[in-house]
N, C-alpha and C positions, 0 to 999 in steps of 0.2 A: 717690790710691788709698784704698779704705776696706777695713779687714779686720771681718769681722761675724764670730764665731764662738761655739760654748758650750763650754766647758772638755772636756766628754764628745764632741765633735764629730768629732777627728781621732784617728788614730793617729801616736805617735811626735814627731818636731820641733814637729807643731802642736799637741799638746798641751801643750808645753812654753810655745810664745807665748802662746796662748790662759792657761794659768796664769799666766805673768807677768801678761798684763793685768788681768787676775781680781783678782789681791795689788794690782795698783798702781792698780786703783779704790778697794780700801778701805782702803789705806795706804800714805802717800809722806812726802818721798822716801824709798827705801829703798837699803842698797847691796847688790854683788852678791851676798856673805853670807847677808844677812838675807833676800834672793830666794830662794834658793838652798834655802834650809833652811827657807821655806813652799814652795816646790815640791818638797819630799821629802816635808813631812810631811804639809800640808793635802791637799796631791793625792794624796799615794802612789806622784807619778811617782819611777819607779827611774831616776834619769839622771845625769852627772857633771855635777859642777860646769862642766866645760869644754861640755858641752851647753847649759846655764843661759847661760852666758858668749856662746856663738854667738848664741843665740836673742837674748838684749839687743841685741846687735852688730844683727841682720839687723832687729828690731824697728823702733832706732836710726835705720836703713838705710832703711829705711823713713819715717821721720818718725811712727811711730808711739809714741816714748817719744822721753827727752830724756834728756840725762847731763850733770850737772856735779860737779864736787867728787868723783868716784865716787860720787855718788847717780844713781839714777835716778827719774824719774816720767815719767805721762803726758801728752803733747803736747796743750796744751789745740785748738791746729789740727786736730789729728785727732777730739776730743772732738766738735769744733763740726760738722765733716765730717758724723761720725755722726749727730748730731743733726737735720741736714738731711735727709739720707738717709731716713733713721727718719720723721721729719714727712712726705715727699713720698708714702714709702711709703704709708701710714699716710692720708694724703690720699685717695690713689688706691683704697687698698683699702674706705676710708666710700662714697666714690662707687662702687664695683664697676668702677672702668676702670682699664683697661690702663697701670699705670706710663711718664714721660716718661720714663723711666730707661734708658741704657745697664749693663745687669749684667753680668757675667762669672763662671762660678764656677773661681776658680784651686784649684790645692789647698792653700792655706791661708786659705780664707774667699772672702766673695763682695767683688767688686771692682766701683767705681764707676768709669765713665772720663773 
């Protein structure tokens, strides 16, 4: 599964994943603290801590981050994911043809199958 999203994209839970990923492209590892308190301030999301904490959790769940030592960063497998994704995309749209791509748009980002 691949999750694509922009920080301003969702309401509510996904903006809270979409901020984690945001913090944990331009700074790793971090732990849940230090997450926690750029998604309050950088974002201005109003959310608990124990929201922060889910979101890592389901992230995790995902194979979308990684946890060790209570740090978290991102999953360079999902990095690479995207990367492909991005390229194929990106392919197809220089040629003007129709993506070989199975998409999906779930509601926290679009999904590769």
């Amino acid at each position: 599964m691949i999750l694509i999203a922009s920080p301003s994209d969702f309401e509510g839970e996904g903006k809270v994943k979409d901020a984690v990923v945001a913090i944990l492209s331009c700074r790793w590892p971090l732990s849940l603290k230090s997450i926690y308190s750029a998604v309050t301030r950088q974002y201005a999301l109003h959310v608990s801590y124990q929201a922060v904490h889910k979101a890592l959790n389901q992230l995790a769940a995902k194979g979308v981050i990684l946890k060790e030592n209570n740090e978290y960063w991102l999953n360079i497998e999902w990095i690479e994911k995207i990367k492909c994704f991005t390229a194929s995309l990106e392919k197809a749209y220089a040629k003007e043809q129709q993506p070989v791509l199975q998409t999906t748009f779930a509601g926290n980002g679009f999904m590769r199958k």
